[in-house]
C-alpha positions as MATLAB code, in Angstrom:
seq = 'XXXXXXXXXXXXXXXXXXXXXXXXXXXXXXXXXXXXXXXXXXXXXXXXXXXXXXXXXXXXXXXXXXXXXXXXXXXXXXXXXXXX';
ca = [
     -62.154   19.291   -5.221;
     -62.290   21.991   -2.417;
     -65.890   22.475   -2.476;
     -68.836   20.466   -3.642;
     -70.495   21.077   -6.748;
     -73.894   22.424   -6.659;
     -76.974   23.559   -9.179;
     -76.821   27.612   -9.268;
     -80.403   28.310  -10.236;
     -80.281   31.875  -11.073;
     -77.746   30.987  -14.076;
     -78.953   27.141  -14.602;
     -75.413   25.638  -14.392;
     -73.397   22.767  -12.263;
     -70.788   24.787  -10.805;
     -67.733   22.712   -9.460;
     -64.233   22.857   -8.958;
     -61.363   20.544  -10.719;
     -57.714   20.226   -9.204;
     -55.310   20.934  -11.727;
     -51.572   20.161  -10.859;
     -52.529   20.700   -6.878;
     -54.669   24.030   -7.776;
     -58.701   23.905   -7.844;
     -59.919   25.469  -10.857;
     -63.461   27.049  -10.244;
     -65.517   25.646  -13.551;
     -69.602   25.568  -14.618;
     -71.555   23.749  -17.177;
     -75.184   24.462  -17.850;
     -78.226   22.604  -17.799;
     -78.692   22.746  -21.492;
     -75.157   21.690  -22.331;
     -75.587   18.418  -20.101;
     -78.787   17.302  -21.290;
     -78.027   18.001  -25.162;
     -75.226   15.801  -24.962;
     -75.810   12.981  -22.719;
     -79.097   13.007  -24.449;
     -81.192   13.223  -21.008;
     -85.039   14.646  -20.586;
     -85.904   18.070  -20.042;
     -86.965   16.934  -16.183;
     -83.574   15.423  -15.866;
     -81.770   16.244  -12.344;
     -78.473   18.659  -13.790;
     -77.115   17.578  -10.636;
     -77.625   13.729  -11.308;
     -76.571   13.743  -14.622;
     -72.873   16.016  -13.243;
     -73.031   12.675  -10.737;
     -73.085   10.380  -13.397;
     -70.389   11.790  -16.008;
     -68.299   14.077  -13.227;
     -64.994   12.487  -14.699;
     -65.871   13.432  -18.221;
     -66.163   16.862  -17.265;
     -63.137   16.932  -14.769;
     -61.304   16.066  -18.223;
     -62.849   18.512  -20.005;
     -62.032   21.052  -17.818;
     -58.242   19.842  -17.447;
     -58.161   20.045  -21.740;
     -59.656   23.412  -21.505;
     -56.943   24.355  -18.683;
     -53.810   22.904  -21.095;
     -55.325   24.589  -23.884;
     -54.857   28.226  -22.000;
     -58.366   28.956  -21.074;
     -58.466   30.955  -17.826;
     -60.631   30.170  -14.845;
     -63.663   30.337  -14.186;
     -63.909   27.686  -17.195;
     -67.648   27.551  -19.083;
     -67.905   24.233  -20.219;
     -69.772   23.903  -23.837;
     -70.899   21.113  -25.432;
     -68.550   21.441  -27.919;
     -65.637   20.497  -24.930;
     -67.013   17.270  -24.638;
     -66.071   14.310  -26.339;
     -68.360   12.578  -28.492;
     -70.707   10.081  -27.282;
     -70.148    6.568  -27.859;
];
């Protein structure tokens, strides 16, 4: 990852960066997204819960990438897998 992720306030989303066959790959989720599906509270620390389930969302972002999406990739709920 060539930078670390960070909470953008003025859009409410994690923004971080994935490497994808040697190439970062700029990539966001929002708030919303992470605490609707890792179930968290609404006072819930975005930031914490990206700690927590960071691989998850590399992975997303990698399917997302081999799918043909283009970067900057918008993670949805919807682009994570179910939870077990």
């Amino acid at each position: 990852m060539s930078d670390a992720p960070f909470f953008h306030d003025a859009s409410g989303t994690v923004r971080f960066s994935v490497t994808v066959e040697g190439n970062p790959v700029n990539a966001s989720i929002g708030r919303e997204a992470l605490r609707y599906h890792f179930r968290t509270g609404e006072s819930a620390d975005p930031m914490e819960t990206y700690a927590q389930h960071a691989d998850e969302l590399d992975a997303a972002v990698r399917r997302r990438i081999a799918k043909g999406s283009m970067e900057p990739v918008m993670l949805r709920e919807n682009d994570l897998q179910p939870v077990t």
